[in-house]
N, C-alpha and C positions, 0 to 999 in steps of 0.2 A: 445401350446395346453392346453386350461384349463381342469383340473381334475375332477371339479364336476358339468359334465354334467349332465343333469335329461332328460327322456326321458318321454313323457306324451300318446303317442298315437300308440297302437301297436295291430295287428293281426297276434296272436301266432298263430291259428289255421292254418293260412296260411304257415307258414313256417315251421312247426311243427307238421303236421297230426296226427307224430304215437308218441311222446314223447320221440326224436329224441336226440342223445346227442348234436348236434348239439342249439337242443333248452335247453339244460340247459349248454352248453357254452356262449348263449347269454345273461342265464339271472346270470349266473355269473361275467359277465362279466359288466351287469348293477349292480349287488349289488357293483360290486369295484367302481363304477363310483358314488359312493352315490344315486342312483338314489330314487325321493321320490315318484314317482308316473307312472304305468306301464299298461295303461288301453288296456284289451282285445275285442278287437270291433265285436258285431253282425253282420252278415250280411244274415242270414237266419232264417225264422220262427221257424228252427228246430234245431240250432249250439249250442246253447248255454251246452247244458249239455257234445256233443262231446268235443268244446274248454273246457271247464272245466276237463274232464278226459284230457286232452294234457296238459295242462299245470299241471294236478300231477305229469302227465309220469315224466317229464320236473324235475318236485323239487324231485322226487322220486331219479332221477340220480345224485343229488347235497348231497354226504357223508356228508361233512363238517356242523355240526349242525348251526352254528352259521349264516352259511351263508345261507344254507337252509330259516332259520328264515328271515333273513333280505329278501329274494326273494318272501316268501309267503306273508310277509307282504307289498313289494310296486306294490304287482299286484291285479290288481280291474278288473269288469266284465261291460261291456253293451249288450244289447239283441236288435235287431232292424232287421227290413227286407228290404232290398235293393229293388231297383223299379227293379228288374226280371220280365220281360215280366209276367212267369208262373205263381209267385208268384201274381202278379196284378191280373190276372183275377182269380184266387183263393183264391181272396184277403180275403175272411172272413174265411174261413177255415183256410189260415197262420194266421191271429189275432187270430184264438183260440190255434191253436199251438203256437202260441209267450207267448200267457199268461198261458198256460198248463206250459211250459218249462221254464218261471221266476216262477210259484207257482214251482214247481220241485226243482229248482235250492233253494231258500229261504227254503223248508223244507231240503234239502241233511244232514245238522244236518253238515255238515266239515268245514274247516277255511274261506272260501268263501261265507257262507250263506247269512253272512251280509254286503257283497261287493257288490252286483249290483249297480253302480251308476251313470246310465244313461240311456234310453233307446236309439238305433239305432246302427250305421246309418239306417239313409231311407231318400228318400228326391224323389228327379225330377234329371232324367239324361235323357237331348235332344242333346247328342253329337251323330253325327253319322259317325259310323265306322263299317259299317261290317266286315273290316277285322281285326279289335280290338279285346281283348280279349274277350270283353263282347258281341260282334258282334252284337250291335244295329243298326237298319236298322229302319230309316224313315219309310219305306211302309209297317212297322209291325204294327205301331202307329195309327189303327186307330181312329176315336173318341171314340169310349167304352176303346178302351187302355188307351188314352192318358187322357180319364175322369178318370177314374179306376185308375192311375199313382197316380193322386191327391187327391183322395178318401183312395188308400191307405196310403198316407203321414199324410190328417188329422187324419184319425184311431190311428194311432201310436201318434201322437202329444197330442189327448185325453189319450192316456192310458199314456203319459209323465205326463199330469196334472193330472188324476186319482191316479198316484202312487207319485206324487210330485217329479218327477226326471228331470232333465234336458233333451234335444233332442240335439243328433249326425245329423246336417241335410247333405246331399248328393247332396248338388246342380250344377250341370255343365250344361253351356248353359242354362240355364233355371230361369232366376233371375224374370223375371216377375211374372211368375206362383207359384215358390216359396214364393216370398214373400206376392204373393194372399193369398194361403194357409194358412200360417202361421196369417193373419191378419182375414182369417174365424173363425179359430180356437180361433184366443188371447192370445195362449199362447207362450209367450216370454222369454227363462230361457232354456237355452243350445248354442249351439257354431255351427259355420258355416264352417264343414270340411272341410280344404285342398280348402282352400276360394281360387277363380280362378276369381277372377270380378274384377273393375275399384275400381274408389274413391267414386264415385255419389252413383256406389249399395254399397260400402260398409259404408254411410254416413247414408243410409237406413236402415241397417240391425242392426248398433250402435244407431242409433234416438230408437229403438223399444228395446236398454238392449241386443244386443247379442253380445258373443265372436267371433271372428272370427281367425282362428286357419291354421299356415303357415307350409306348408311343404318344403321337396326339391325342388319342378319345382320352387320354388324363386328364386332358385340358376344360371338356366337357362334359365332365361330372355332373350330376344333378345336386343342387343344391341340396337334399334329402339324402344323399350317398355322400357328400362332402366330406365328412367326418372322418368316414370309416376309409376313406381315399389316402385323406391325413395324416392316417393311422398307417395305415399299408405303406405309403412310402415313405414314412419318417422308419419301420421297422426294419424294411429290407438292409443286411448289412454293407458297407461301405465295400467291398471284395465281391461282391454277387448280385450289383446292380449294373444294369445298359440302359441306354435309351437308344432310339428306334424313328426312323422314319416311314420304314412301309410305304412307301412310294407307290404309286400316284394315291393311294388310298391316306383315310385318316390324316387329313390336315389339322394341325391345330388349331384354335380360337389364336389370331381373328378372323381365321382363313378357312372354318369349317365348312363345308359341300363345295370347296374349288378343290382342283387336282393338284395332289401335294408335290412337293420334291425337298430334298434335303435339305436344301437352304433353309426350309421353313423351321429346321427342328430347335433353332435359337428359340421359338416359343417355347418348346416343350422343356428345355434346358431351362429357360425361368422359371415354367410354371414348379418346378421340382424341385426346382435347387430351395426355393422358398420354403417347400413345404421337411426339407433337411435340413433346414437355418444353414446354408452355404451360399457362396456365391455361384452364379454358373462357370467360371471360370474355374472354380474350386470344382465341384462337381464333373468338368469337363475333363480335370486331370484325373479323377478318380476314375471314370467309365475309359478315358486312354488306358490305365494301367491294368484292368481289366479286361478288356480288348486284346491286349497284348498277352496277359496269361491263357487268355481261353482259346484264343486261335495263331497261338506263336508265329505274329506277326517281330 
């Protein structure tokens, strides 16, 4: 097991509501792991200043100064709105709460002010599962939805370009539409979360300058999709590849259907790095140095 795993992609609020010591186990648990980068992900017009007080709770509970320091310094913020049925057809009232609550967050005057470094997720989610968590249902979607879906993803993509930050895009099932969007817009400069598409979309989405960023369910591939798995992550170039924890969700093999957290993503750092004949140490300096170009940390 290599030592100095980094963990890049994480939703404290999720597993951390009340500033739990449970969440400043986890994040001492990344400061021993060297961790250089520990992004807290949006996923509501209105989170961002909640997750912000959860993660003080969080270093509040961490004695140790030194280590304190080192956990406030590898945790960073994004602010972004998931395609929430609600939130869609409210969709201009959450854009001004999105931007009420980053000016908020940038004036709080604490160690974080100057960390926001990206806006989302938001993106197009046409999976359907009503009995999922998210409980999306086809016959909710109708065309004012399903326009309004994409109206809100450009909204957000503009205020990426307006603030010059990169975009968390949220795409499942839905690569055409996505990449429609993103080509109304123009703007190109953020990463393709917890990417779930072939070779062909993701040949598309690197043509156009983006990251595309891997979580666990890599790990759980169907032995019949294996291949073409393979194939996809020995392609993606050394410059344009992340990996990804997605917290509490998507644990890796041998940990699949428990509640994830970063620590776990040493799996997924094996499983990868193997299939790019690297070591995960090798790979772990490649997604650091890329980390650092896409969110000028």
């Amino acid at each position: 097991m290599f030592s100095d795993t980094h963990f890049h992609f994480k939703h404290f609020v999720d597993d951390n509501p009340d500033g739990s010591e449970f969440g400043a186990d986890i994040l001492t648990q990344m400061v021993k792991s060297d961790v250089l980068f520990g992004l807290d992900i949006g996923t509501r017009c209105d989170d961002l200043m909640p997750r912000l007080q959860s993660v003080q709770d969080s270093l509040d509970l961490i004695s140790d100064h030194n280590m304190h320091a080192k956990a406030q310094r590898m945790v960073y913020f994004s602010a972004g709105i998931w395609p929430d049925p609600d939130e869609i057809r409210d969709r201009w009232n959450c854009m001004e709460t999105l931007r009420n609550s980053i000016e908020e967050f940038k004036q709080d005057g604490g160690a974080f002010a100057k960390k926001l470094v990206a806006i989302g997720e938001g993106g197009l989610d046409h999976h359907w599962n009503p009995s999922g968590a998210d409980r999306r249902d086809k016959d909710d979607f109708d065309e004012d939805l399903y326009n309004g879906e994409q109206e809100l993803f450009e909204m957000q993509l503009e205020l990426a370009r307006e603030m010059n930050l990169p975009f968390i895009v949220h795409s499942r099932d839905a690569f055409r539409e996505t990449l429609g969007c993103i080509r109304n817009v123009g703007y190109d400069r953020g990463v393709i979360h917890c990417y779930s598409y072939g070779l062909s979309e993701a040949k598309a989405f690197l043509d156009r300058g983006w990251y595309l960023a891997f979580g666990g369910a890599t790990t759980y591939t169907k032995k019949s999709h294996m291949d073409d798995m393979n194939e996809l992550l020995a392609y993606v170039p050394d410059d344009r590849i992340l990996l990804e924890t997605d917290a509490p969700y998507l644990a890796p093999v041998p940990l699949r259907g428990e509640p994830n957290n970063p620590v776990n993503i040493r799996y997924t750092y094996e499983f990868i790095a193997t299939r790019r004949n690297r070591t995960p140490a090798q790979l772990s300096k490649i997604v650091d140095k890329n980390i650092k170009e896409l969110f000028k940390i």
